[in-house]
C-alpha positions as CSV (number, residue, x, y, z in Angstrom):
1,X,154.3,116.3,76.4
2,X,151.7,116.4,74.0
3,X,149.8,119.6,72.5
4,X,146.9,120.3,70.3
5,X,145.8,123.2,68.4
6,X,143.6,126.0,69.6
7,X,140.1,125.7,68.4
8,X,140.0,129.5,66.9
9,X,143.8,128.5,65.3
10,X,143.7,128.2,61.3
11,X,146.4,127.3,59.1
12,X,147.7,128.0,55.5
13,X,150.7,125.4,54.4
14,X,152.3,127.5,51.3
15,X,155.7,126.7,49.2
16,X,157.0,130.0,50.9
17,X,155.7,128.9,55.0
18,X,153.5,128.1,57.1
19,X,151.0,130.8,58.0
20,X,149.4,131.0,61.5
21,X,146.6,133.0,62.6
22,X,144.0,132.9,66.0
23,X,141.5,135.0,65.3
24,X,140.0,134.9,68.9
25,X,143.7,136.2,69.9
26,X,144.2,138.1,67.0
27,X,147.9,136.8,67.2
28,X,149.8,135.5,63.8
29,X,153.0,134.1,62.8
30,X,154.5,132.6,60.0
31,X,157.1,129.8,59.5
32,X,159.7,129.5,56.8
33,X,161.9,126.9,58.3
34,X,159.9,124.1,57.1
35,X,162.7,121.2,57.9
36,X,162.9,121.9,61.8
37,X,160.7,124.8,63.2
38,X,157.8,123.5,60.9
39,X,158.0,120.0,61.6
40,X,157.9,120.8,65.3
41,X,154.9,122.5,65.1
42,X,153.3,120.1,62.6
43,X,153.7,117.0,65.0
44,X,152.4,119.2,67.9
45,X,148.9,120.2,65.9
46,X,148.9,116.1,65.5
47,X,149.5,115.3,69.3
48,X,152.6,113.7,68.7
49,X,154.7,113.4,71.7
50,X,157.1,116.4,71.9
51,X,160.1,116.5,74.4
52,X,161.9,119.8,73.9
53,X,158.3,122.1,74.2
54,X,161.4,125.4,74.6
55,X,160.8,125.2,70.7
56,X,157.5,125.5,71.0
57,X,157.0,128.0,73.6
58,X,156.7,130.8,71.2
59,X,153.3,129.4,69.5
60,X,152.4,128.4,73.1
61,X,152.5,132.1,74.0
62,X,150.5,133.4,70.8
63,X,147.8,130.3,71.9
64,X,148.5,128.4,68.5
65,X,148.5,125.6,70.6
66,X,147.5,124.3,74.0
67,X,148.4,121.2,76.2
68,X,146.7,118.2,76.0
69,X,146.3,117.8,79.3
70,X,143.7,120.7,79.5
71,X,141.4,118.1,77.8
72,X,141.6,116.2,81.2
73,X,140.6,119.2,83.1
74,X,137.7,119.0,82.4
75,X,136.6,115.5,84.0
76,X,138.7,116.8,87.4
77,X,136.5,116.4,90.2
78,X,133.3,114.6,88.4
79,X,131.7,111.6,89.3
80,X,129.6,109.1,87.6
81,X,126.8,109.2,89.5
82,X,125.7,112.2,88.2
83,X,126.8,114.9,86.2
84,X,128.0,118.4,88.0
85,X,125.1,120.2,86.4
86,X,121.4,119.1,84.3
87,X,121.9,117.9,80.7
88,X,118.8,117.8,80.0
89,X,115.3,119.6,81.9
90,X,111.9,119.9,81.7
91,X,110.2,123.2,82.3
92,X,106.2,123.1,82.8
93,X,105.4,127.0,82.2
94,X,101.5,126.0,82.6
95,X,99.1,124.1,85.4
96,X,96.2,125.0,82.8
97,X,95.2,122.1,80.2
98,X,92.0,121.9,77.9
99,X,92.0,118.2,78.2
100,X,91.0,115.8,81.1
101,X,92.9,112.5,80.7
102,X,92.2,110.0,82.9
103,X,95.7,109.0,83.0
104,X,97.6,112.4,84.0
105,X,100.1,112.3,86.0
106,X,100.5,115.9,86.7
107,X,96.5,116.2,87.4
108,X,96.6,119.4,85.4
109,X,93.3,121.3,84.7
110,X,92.8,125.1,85.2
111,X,96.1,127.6,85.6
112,X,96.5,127.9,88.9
113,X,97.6,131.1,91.2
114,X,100.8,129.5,92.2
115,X,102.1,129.1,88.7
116,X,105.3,130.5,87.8
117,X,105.0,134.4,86.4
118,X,107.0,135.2,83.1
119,X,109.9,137.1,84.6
120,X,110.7,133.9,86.6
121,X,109.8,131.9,83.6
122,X,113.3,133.9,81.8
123,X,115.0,134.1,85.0
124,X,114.5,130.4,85.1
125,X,116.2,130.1,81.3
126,X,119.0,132.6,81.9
127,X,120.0,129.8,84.7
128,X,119.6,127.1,82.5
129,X,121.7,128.7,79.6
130,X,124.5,129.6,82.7
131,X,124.3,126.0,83.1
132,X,125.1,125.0,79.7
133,X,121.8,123.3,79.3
134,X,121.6,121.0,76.3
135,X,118.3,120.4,75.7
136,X,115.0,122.2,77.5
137,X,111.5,120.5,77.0
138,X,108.8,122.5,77.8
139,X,105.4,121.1,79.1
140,X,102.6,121.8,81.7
141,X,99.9,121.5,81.7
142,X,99.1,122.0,78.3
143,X,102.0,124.0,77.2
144,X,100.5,125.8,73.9
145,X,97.3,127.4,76.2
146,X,100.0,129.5,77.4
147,X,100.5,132.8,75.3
148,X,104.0,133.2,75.8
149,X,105.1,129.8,74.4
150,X,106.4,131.3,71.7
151,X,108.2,134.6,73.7
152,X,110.2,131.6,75.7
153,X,111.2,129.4,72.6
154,X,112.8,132.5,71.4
155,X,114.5,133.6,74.2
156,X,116.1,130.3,74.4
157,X,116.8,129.9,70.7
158,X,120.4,129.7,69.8
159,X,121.5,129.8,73.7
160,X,120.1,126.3,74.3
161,X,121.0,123.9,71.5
162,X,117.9,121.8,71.5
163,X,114.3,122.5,72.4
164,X,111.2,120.9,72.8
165,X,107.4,120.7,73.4
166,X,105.3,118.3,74.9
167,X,101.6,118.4,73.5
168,X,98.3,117.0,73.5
169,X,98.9,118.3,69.9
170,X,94.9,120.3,70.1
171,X,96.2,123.7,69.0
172,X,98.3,123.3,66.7
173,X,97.2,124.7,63.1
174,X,98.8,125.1,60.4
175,X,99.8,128.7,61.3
176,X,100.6,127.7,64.7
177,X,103.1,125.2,63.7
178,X,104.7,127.8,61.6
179,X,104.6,130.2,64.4
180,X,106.7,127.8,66.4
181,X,109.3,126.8,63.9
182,X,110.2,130.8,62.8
183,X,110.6,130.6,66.8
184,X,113.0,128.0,66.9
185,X,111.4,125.3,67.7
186,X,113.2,121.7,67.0
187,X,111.0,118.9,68.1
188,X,107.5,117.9,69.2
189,X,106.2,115.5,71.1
190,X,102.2,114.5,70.8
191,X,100.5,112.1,73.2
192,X,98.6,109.5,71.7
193,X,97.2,106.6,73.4
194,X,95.7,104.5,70.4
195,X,93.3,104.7,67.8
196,X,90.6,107.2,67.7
197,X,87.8,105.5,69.9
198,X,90.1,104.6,72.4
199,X,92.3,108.1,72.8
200,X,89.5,110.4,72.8
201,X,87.8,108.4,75.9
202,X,90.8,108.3,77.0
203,X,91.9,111.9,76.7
204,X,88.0,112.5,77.5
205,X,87.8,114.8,74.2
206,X,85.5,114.1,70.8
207,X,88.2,114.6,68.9
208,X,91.5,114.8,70.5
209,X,93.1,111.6,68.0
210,X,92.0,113.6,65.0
211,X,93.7,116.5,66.3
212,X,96.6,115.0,67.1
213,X,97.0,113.6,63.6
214,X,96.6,116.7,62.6
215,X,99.2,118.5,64.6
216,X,101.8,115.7,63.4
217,X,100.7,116.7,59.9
218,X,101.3,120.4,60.6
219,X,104.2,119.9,62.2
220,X,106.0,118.0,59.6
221,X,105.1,120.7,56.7
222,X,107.1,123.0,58.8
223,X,109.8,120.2,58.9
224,X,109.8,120.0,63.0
225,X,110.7,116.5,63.8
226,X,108.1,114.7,65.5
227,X,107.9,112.0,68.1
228,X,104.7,110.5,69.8
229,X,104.3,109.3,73.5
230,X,102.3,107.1,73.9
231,X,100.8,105.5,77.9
232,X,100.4,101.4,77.7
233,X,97.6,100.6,80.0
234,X,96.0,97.0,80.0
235,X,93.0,98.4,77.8
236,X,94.7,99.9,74.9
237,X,97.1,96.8,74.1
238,X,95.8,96.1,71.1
239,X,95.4,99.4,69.7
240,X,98.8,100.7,70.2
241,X,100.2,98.0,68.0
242,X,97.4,98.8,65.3
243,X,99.1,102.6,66.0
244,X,102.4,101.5,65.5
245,X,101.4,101.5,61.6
246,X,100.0,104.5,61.4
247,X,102.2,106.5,63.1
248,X,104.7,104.3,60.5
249,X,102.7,105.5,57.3
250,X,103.1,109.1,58.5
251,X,106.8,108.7,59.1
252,X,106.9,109.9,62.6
253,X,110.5,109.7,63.8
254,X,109.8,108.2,67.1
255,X,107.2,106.8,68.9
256,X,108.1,105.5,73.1
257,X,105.5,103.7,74.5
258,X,105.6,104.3,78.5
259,X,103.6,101.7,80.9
260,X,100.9,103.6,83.1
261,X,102.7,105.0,86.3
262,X,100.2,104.9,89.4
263,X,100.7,108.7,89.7
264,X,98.1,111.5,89.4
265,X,94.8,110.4,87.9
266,X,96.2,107.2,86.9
267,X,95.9,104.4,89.1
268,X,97.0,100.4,89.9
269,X,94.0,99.2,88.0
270,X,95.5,100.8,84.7
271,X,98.4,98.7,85.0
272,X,99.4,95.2,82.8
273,X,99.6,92.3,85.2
274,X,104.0,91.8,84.4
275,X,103.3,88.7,82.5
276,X,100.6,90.8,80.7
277,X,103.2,93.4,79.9
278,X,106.1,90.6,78.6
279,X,103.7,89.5,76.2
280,X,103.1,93.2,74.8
281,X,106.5,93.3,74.7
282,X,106.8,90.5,72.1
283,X,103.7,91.9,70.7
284,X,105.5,94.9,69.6
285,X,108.7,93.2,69.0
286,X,107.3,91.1,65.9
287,X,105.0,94.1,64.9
288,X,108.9,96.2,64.5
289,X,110.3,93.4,62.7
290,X,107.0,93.4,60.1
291,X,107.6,97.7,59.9
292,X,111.5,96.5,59.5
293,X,110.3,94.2,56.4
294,X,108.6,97.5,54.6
295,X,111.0,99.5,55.4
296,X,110.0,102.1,57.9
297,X,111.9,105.5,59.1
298,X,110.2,105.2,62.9
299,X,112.4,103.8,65.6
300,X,110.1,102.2,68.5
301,X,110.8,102.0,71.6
302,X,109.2,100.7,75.4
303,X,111.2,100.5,78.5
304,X,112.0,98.9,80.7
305,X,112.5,95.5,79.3
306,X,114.7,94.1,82.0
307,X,117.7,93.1,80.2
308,X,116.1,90.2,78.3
309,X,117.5,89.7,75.9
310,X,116.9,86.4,74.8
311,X,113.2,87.3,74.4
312,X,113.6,88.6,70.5
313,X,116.2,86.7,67.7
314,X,119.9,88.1,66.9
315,X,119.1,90.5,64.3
316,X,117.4,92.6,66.9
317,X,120.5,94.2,67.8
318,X,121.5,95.3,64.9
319,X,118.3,97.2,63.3
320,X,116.0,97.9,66.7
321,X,116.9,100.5,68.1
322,X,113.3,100.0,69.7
323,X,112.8,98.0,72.6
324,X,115.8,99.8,75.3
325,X,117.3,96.3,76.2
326,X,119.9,98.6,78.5
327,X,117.6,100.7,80.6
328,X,119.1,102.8,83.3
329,X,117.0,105.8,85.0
330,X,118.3,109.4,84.7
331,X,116.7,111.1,87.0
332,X,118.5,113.3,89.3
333,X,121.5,111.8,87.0
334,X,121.9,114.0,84.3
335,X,118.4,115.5,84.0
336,X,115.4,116.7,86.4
337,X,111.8,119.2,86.3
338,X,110.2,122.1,86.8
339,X,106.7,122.3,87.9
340,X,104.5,124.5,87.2
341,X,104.8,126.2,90.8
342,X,108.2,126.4,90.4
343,X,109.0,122.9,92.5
344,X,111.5,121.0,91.3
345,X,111.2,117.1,91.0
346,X,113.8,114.5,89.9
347,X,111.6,113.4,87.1
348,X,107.6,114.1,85.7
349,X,107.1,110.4,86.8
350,X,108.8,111.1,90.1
351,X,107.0,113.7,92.3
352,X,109.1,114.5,95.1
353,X,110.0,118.0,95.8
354,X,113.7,118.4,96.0
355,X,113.3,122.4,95.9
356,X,111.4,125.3,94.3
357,X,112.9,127.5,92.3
358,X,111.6,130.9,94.2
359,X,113.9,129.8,96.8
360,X,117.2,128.2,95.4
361,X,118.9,128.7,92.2
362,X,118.8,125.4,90.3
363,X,122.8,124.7,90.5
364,X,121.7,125.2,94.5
365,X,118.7,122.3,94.0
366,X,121.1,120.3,91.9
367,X,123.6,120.0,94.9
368,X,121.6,120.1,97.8
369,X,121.5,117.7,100.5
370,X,118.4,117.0,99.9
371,X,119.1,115.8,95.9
372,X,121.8,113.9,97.7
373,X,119.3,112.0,99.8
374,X,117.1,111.1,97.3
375,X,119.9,109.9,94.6
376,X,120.7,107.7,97.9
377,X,117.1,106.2,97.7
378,X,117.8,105.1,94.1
379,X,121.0,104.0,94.7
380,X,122.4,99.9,94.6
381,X,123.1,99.9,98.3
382,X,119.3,100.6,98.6
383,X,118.1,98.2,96.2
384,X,116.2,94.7,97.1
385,X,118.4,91.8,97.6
386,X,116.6,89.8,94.4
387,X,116.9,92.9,92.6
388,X,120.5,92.8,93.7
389,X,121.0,89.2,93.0
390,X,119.6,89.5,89.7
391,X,122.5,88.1,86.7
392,X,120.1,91.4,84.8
393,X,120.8,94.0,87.3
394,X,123.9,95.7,85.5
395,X,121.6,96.3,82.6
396,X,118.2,97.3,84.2
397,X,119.1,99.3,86.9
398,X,116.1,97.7,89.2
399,X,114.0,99.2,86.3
400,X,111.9,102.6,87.0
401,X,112.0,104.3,90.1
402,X,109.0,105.7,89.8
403,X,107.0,102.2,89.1
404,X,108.3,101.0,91.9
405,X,107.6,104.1,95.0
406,X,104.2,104.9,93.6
407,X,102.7,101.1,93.4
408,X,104.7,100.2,96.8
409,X,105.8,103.3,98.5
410,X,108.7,102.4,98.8
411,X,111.9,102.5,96.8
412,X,113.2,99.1,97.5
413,X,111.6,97.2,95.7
414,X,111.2,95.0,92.2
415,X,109.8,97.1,89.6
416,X,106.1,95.8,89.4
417,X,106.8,95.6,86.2
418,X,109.8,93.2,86.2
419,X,108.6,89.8,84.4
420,X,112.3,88.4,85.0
């Protein structure tokens, strides 16, 4: 049998013993026999194999050590198709937003009566922190119009392990920024769309891309890690990979470019024709390789790319992180979202209402039939026989769900995307 040592157990080897202490237990011991007692327990601490645990049983009792076999305990009745509870979730605590894009998938505008009040906003935390949540994103709307941004970071601060903001970036001043990192914030996410001609048509504002700029500046004085989103339509081609550089020079940490999803305000006639969108593809491929060259801190990335491969040279693999040759949805997987009404949805790109949270607890949404009937929908047995066929399938996944139900309406389907 093998053993390994409590997590609260410390240790003290001395000439005189070996001293033992659990400070969650408060128990303690100490060994003098260093030739037979202390080897024992030496070799059990290093998951050797041990066959007489009777002369262990003693530092078994004080919880010094514990079996190894309550590591697999913990996998006992999981699956891998999707994890017992969220990972990850998204929590939109706002339907209001002081931007119009023309793009949004959400079609936020003004706050709306149905939004979700504050005492449901921290009920809605105190679930996710049950949970074990990993990582909460908040988003709306236009998450900083709400006043009690910063009441909600702090509640979740040091319960939650990571948490984040999604933002057109139009608020945030210098003091604001600061506001948000005393409340424990960890990383930001602006939208940008391109250079400033393009993004503030786009974003219908005069000067939503100087804004934005300046959020990532503000941010980064406060030492908040910053990423950008940015929406790939066929109009903006060009200027994304002139952004790719700027967002370089200002050491961003990430920038994911996302082709438009037919959802909300956007529409079909945003969309790349797929042999369009393979060609971007190689666009931004040599554009990373050139960042590579002058050695840039930003990782790039756009997905799906369908498994292929063979589109960019070997050394791809090894310093581009970028382009998400393995892409495999998530949603309803490990992660899913809160609107601002309180329905839940498997992702912000997938609006289907699997629940709302004024009527189920989210370990009920997470386990319902109805999540059940949906993760069906996305499932290989419902895939298209090409799709199935494909020698790419193990690595794409059929590539976004949401591409696929919102340009066909149905889920089986190619990705319209798909250029393989």
């Amino acid at each position: 049998m093998k053993f390994q040592k409590e997590e609260n157990t410390k240790i003290r080897y001395e000439k005189d013993g070996i001293y033992i202490m659990n400070y969650r237990y408060q128990s303690k011991d100490k060994i003098t026999d260093l030739k037979e007692e202390g080897k024992i327990f030496y070799d059990a601490i290093c998951g050797n194999e041990i066959n007489d645990i009777s002369k262990l049983q003693k530092f078994i009792d004080k919880k010094f050590i514990i079996p190894i076999t309550e590591y697999d305990s913990h996998f006992i009745g999981k699956t891998t198709e999707h994890t017992s509870l969220p990972i990850y979730m998204t929590l939109g605590i706002t339907s209001n937003c002081n931007y119009n894009c023309k793009h949004c998938g959400n079609d936020s505008s003004i706050k709306k009566d149905t939004d979700l009040k504050k005492s449901e906003i921290y009920s809605i935390i105190d679930e996710m922190i049950d949970m074990q949540l990993l990582k909460l994103n908040f988003t709306g709307g236009e998450p900083t119009t709400n006043n009690d941004l910063l009441d909600y970071i702090r509640y979740a601060k040091g319960r939650i392990p990571r948490i984040t903001l999604t933002t057109n970036g139009s608020l945030i001043d210098k003091d604001k920024a600061e506001e948000l990192k005393k409340a424990g914030l960890n990383m930001a996410k602006i939208s940008i769309d391109g250079l400033s001609k393009f993004h503030n048509k786009f974003r219908n504002c005069e000067f939503a891309y100087e804004k934005a700029i300046e959020a990532i500046k503000n941010f980064q004085e406060q030492n908040i890690e910053v990423r950008v989103q940015s929406t790939l339509t066929k109009d903006n081609q060009d200027d994304l990979i002139k952004l790719m550089e700027v967002l370089s020079n200002l050491k961003i940490s990430h920038q994911t470019i996302v082709p438009v999803c037919p959802i909300g305000r956007a529409d079909k006639d945003m969309m790349l024709l797929k042999e369009d969108y393979k060609k971007f593809i190689v666009r931004m491929y040599k554009k990373v390789k050139e960042l590579n060259e002058k050695g840039t801190l930003t990782h790039f990335q756009i997905r799906p790319i369908f498994g292929a491969k063979e589109l960019f040279d070997d050394s791809i693999q090894t310093s581009f992180e970028t382009l998400s040759i393995k892409y495999s949805c998530e949603a309803l997987k490990n992660t899913m979202e809160i609107k601002p009404n309180g329905d839940v949805v498997p992702c912000s790109f997938l609006d289907i209402p699997i629940g709302n949270v004024r009527e189920k607890s989210l370990k009920e949404i997470w386990t319902d039939a109805k999540s059940y009937e949906i993760r069906k929908m996305f499932s290989k047995n419902n895939e298209n026989e090409e799709c199935r066929k494909c020698k790419k399938n193990n690595i794409c996944n059929g590539g976004c769900i949401a591409n696929k139900y919102y340009y066909y309406k149905k889920f089986d389907k190619k990705d319209p995307y798909c250029f393989i």
